[in-house]
Each structure stands twice: as C-alpha cells, then as structure tokens.
N, C-alpha and C positions, 0 to 999 in steps of 0.2 A: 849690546856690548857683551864679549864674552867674562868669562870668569875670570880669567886671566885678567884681563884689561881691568876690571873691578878693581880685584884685588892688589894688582901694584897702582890703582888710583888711592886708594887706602895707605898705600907705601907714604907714597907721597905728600899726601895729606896730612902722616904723622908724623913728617919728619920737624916740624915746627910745634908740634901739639904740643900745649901746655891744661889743663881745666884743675879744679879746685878738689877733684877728686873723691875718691869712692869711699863712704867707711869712717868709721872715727881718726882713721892713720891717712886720710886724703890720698888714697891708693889711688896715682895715675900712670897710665896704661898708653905704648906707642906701638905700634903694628910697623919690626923695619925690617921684614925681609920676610918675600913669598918665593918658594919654587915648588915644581912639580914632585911627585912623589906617588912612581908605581908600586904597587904591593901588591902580596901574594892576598890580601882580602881586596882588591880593585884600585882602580886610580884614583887620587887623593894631589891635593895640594898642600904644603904646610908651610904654616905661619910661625913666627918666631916674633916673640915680644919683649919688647923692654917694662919694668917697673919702677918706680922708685920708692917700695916697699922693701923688699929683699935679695935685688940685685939678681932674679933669677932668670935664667930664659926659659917662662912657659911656654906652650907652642899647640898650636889649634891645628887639626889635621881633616881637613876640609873635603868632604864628598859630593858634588852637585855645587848650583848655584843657593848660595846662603845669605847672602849679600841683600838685606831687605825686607829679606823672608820670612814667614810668622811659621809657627809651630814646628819650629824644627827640629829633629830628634837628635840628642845632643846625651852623648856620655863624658861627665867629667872623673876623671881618672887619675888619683894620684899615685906619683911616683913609687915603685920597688922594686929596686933596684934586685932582690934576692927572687921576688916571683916572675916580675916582667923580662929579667935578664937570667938567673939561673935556674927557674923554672919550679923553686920550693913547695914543697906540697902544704906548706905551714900556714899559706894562705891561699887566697881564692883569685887574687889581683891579677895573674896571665891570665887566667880563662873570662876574668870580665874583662881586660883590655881587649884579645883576639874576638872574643863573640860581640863585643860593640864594636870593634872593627869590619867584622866578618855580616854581620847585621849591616851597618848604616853602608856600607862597598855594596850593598844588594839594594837598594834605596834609590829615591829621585836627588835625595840632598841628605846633609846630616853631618855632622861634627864632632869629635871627642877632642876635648880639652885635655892634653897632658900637663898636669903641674907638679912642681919640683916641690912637693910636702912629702919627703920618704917618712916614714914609719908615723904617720898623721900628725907631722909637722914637727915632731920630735928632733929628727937627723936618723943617718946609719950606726954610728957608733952605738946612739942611744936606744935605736930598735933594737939591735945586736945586745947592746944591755940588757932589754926587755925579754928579750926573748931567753938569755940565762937565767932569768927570774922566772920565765916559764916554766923553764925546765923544772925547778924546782917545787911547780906547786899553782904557781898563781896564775889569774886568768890575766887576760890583755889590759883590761882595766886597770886592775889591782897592780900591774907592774908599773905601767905607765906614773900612777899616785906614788906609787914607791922611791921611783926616781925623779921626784918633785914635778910631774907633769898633771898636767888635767887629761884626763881622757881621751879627751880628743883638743888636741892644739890648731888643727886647721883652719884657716880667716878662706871665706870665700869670696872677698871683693876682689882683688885681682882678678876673677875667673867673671865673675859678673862685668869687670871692665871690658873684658875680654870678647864677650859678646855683644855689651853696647859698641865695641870698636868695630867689628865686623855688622852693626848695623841691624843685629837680629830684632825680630822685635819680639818674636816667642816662643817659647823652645816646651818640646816634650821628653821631660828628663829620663833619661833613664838610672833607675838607684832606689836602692831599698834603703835609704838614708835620708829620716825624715829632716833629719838638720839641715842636708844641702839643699831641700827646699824652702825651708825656713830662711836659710842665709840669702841665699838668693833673690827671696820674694824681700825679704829687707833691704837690700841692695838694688831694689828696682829692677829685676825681671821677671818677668811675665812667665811662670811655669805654668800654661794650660793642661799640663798632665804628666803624669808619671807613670812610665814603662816600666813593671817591672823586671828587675835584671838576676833573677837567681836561678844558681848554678847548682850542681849536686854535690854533696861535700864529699869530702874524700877522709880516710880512717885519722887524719893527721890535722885536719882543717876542722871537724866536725864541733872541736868545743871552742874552737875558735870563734864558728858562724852561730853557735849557740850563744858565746859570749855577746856577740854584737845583739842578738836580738833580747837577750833577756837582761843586757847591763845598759847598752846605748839605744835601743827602744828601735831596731832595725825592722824591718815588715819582715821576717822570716819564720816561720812556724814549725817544731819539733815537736810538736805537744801530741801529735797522732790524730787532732779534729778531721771532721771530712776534708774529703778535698774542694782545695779551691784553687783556681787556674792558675795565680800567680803563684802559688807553694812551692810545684814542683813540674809544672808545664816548661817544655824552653821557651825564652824570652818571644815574645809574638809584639810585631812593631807595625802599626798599622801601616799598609801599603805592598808588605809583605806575603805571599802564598800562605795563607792558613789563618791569616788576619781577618777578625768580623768587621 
C-alpha cells in the first residue's frame, strides 16, 4: 500500500475517533486532512490535526513511509513566527526548522512535528513582551518569570498523540532538550535515541543559546572543554553520508 493510501486510511479512521486521551488534560488527537507537499528541502506530505486541548492546527510534515515504523527520526519544532517567518537572528528556530527539514528530505523516512507553542507556549504578544524585558537586561528565563510565566510553558501531549496517530512506534528525536524527552517518554513514546541538533550561534543568539544550557539544562557546551561531536559537529542522522 502506498503512502498515500495510508495516510488518508488514517483520514478516515479519525473522522469518528474518540479515546480517553493523553495527559492529565485527556489530550485527544484526530488526523483530518493529508496532502502533498513539494519543497525546496524534498517531497513531503503534511498532515493537519484537530485537538481538543487548544483548538490548534498542529501539522506533521511527513518524509518516506512512517506509517508503522520504529526509530524514526523525528524533529518536533515549535512555532516562531519571528524566526521561522522573518528570519530573527534573536533565536536559533529557522535554522533548526530548515536543517531538520534539509536532514530528514535526505532520509528513507522521518517527520517534523510543527506545533503552534510560539514563544514556549506563552503567545506572540507575550514573546514580544519578553523580549522588551531582554532588551533591558534579562535573560529568557528571568523574562518569562517576570511576566508570570514558568520557563518553559510547553505540554508535550498533543505532539505525543500525534505520533501515536500516525502509528509510530519509535522515533529518534532530534533536540538538545532534555524535557521533550522526558515528556514524551511520560506520554508513552518510545525515544530510542537523540540526535543531536546544534547549530552555530550567531553575535545576537549567543546568550540566548547560553541561556538555555545553563538555565533550562540544554546539552549545549560554551565552557571551552574538549571537543566532543555533538558540541559543535553539524547534526549527523544516522543513514546519512558521514554517519557511523
């Protein structure tokens, strides 16, 4: 059966779907609309989902057959609207959406989950708050507390529904975010392994990507130790030319 044919049996199948759901908020997940999707990083399928969490349409962007499949390499990406759309040098979020793009489009299979969490679940207004606060002095963290947020406000169960919907059974994450494998392995997926995904920082992002590792517990290293592969190597995804 092709891919195609899968995935609008998947259509179908959700359009009744009810279960008891994901999480302490019974996060459930309907899979109503697949079509094709060429792009400048390779052909792609994407999926658009219903919730009845926060009314959002996250959407899985689908390369190869996934449908079944164990260890699949899977970037989950949330939304920024300021990096992924007008290209901010303030964070790191285009060049890890395009290079999980540009990576898993070189692949047998493989998935990035786009979910509509902008500024880690905050909103835009409120990033846009935060980031005034930056200006001023504070790091990402310290802004976010400021404006009565926790740190990181992001729930990973919709994104876990998201992959039980599509059938996966185990995905090799890519993310230097040991939380979203936490949350995930809580939610019941199977992460066999983590890809590291870092990028070079740039004069403007630098204390940014410093903020994540030395405030939210990121795998990123500044401290000047030897080197080690995942520091400052490009992302290497097994299957790939240069992959052990």
């Amino acid at each position: 059966m092709s891919m195609d044919s899968k995935l609008n049996e998947l259509v179908e199948r959700d359009r009744d779907h009810e279960c008891k759901g994901f999480g302490p908020d019974q996060v459930c997940v309907r899979i109503v609309a697949v079509a094709k999707l060429p792009s400048r990083f390779g052909d792609f399928r994407i999926a658009a989902f219903w919730n009845n969490r926060d009314q959002k349409d996250h959407i899985a962007i689908i390369h190869g057959d996934v449908v079944g499949a164990e260890d699949v390499p899977t970037r989950m990406h949330s939304e920024c609207l300021t990096g992924d759309v007008v290209g901010s040098l303030r964070c790191d979020c285009r060049d890890q959406l395009e290079t999980a793009l540009s990576r898993i489009g070189q692949l047998e299979r493989g998935v990035v989950l786009y979910m509509r969490q902008e500024g880690r679940g905050i909103g835009l207004a409120n990033k846009i708050r935060a980031y005034a606060l930056q200006d001023q002095g504070l790091d990402t963290v310290e802004a976010n507390l400021a404006l009565g947020f926790r740190d990181d406000e992001r729930d990973y169960a919709v994104a876990a529904h998201m992959l039980h919907s599509l059938g996966i059974g185990s995905i090799h994450l890519m993310t230097n975010n040991p939380t979203k494998i936490e949350q995930l392995t809580r939610y019941g997926v199977n992460v066999s392994r983590r890809l590291p995904h870092l990028l070079p920082p740039n004069v403007h992002n630098r204390f940014y990507l410093e903020t994540k590792a030395r405030r939210s517990g990121h795998y990123i290293d500044f401290s000047g130790t030897p080197h080690l592969q995942e520091q400052s190597d490009p992302v290497i995804v097994e299957g790939m030319p240069g992959a052990e």
